[in-house]
Backbone bond lengths (Angstrom), bond angles and torsions (degrees), N, CA, C in turn:
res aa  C-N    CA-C-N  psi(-1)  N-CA   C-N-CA  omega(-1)  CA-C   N-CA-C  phi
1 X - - - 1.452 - - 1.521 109.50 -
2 X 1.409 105.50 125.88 1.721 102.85 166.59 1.454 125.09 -60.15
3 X 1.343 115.13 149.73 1.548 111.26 164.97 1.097 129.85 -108.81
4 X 1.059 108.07 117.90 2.043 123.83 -163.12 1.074 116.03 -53.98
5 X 1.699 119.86 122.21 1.501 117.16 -178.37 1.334 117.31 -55.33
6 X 1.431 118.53 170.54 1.427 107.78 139.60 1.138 142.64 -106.76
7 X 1.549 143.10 141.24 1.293 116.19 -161.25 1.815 127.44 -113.06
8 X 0.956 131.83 143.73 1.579 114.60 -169.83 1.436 100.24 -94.28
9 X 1.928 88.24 134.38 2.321 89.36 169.28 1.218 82.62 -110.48
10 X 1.376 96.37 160.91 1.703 123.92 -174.42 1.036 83.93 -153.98
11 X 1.818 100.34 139.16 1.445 103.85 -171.68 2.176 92.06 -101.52
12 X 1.145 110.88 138.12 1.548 110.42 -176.95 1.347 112.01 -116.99
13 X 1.513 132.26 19.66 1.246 123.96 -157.60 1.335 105.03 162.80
14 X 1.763 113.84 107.09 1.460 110.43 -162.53 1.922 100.25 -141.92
15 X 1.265 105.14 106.07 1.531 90.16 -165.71 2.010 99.60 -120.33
16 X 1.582 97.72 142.28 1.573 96.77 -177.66 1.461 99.34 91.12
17 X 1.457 111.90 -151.55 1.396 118.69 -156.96 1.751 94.54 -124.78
18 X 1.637 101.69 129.58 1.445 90.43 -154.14 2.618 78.28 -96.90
19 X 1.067 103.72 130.31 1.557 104.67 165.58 1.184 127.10 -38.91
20 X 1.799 126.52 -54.12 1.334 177.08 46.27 1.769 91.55 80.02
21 X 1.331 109.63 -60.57 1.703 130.43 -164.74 1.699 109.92 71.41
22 X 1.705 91.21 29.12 1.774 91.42 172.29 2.055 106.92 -74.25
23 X 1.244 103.48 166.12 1.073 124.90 -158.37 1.599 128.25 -140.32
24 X 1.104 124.22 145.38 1.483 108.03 176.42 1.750 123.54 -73.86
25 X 1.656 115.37 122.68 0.996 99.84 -173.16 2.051 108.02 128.09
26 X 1.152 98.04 -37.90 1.547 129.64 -175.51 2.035 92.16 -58.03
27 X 1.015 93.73 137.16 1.684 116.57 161.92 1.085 150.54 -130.75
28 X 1.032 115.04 130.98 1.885 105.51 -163.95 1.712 94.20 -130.89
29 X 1.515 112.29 156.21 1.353 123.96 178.78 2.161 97.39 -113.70
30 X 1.091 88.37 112.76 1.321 89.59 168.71 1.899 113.50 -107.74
31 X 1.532 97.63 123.08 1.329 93.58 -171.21 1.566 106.27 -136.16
32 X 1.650 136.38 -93.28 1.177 152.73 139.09 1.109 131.28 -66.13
33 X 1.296 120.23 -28.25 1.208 127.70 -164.81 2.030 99.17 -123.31
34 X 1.489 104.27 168.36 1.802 116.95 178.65 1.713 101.27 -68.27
35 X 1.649 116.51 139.94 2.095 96.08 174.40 1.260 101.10 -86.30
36 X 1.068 106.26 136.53 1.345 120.00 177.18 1.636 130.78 -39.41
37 X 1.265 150.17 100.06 1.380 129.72 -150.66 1.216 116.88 69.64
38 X 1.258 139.13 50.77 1.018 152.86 -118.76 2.022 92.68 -167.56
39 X 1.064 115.94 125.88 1.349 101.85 -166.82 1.815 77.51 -115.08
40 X 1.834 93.78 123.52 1.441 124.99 177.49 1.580 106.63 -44.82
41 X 1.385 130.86 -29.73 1.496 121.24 -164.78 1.780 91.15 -81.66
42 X 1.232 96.01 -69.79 1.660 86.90 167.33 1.419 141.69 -23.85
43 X 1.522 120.27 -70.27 1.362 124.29 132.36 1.309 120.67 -27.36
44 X 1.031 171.73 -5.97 1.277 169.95 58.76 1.750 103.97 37.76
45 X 1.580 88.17 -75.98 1.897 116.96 -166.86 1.226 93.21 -53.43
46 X 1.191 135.11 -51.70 1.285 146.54 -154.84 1.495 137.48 -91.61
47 X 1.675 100.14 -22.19 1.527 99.00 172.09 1.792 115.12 -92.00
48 X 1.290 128.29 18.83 1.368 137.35 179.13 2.092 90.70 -85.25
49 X 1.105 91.84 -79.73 1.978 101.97 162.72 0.891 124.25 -45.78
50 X 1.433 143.39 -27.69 1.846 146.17 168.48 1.310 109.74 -83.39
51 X 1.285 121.59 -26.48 1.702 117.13 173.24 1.757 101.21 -103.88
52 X 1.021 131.18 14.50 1.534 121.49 158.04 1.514 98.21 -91.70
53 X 1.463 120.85 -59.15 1.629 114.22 166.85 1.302 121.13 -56.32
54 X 1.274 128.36 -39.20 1.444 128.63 165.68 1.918 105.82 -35.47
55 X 1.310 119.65 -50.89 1.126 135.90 -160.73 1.795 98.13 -79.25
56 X 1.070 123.92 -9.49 1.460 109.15 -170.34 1.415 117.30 92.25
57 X 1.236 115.35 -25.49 1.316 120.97 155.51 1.580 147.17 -31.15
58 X 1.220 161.42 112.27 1.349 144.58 162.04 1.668 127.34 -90.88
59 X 0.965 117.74 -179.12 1.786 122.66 158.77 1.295 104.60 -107.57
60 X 1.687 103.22 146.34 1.104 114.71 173.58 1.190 113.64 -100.80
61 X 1.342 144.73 1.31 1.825 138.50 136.46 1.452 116.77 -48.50
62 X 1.829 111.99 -9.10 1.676 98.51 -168.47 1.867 90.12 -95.78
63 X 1.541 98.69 179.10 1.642 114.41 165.42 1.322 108.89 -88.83
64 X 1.554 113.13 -58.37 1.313 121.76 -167.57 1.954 107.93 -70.87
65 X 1.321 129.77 147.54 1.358 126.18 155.05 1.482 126.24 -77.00
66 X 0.875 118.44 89.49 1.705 125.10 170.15 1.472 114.45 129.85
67 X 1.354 95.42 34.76 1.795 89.20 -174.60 1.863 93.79 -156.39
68 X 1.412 94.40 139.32 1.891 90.08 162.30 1.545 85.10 -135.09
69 X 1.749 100.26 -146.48 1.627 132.11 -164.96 1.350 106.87 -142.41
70 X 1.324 130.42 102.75 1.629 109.61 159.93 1.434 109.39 -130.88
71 X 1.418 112.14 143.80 1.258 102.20 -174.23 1.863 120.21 -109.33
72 X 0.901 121.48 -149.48 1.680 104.66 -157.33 1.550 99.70 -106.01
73 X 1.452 134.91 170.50 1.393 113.60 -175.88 1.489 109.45 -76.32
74 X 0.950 116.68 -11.18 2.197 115.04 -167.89 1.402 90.20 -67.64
75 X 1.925 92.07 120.35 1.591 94.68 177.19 1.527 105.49 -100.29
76 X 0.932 121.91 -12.33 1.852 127.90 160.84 1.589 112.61 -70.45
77 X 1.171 127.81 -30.34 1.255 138.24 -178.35 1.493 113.76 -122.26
78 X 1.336 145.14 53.12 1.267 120.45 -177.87 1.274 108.64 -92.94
79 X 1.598 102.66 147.75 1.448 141.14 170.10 1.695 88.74 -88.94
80 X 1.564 104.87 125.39 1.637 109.32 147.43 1.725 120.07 -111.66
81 X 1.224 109.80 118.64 1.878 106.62 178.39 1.798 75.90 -81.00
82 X 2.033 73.97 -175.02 1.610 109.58 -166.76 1.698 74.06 -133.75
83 X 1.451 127.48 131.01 1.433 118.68 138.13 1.004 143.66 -105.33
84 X 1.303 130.68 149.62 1.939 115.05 -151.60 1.297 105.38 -153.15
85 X 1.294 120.79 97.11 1.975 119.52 176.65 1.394 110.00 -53.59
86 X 1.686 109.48 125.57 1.432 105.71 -177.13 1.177 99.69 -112.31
């Protein structure tokens, strides 16, 4: 059995008033467990993309291998992470 990376979100792009009070710059370790302070809608957006990289996996729309962008659903407020297999 493989063992699942973990991956870092960084939030890179935060426009409007984030609910959450995430921020640009902000980090979370997504691994086994929920990140802590971690605003659930986000987490949501985000664990479909953290367990394809978790898996060793990439996208083939990105440049880099082991990293995309997704951002949170608030379309008045979006939060964009950075994701990055560490």
């Amino acid at each position: 059995m493989q063992e699942m990376k973990d991956v870092a979100a960084r939030v890179i792009s935060q426009q409007g008033i984030c609910s959450a009070g995430h921020k640009v710059g902000d980090k979370f370790i997504i691994g086994q467990n929920t990140p802590d302070s971690m605003c659930s809608w986000a987490f949501c957006s985000l664990f479909p993309f953290a367990t394809v990289l978790q898996s060793g996996c990439s996208f083939p729309w990105e440049t880099e291998e082991g990293k995309t962008t997704v951002a949170c659903p608030d379309p008045e407020n979006p939060v964009v992470f950075e994701l990055k297999r560490v």
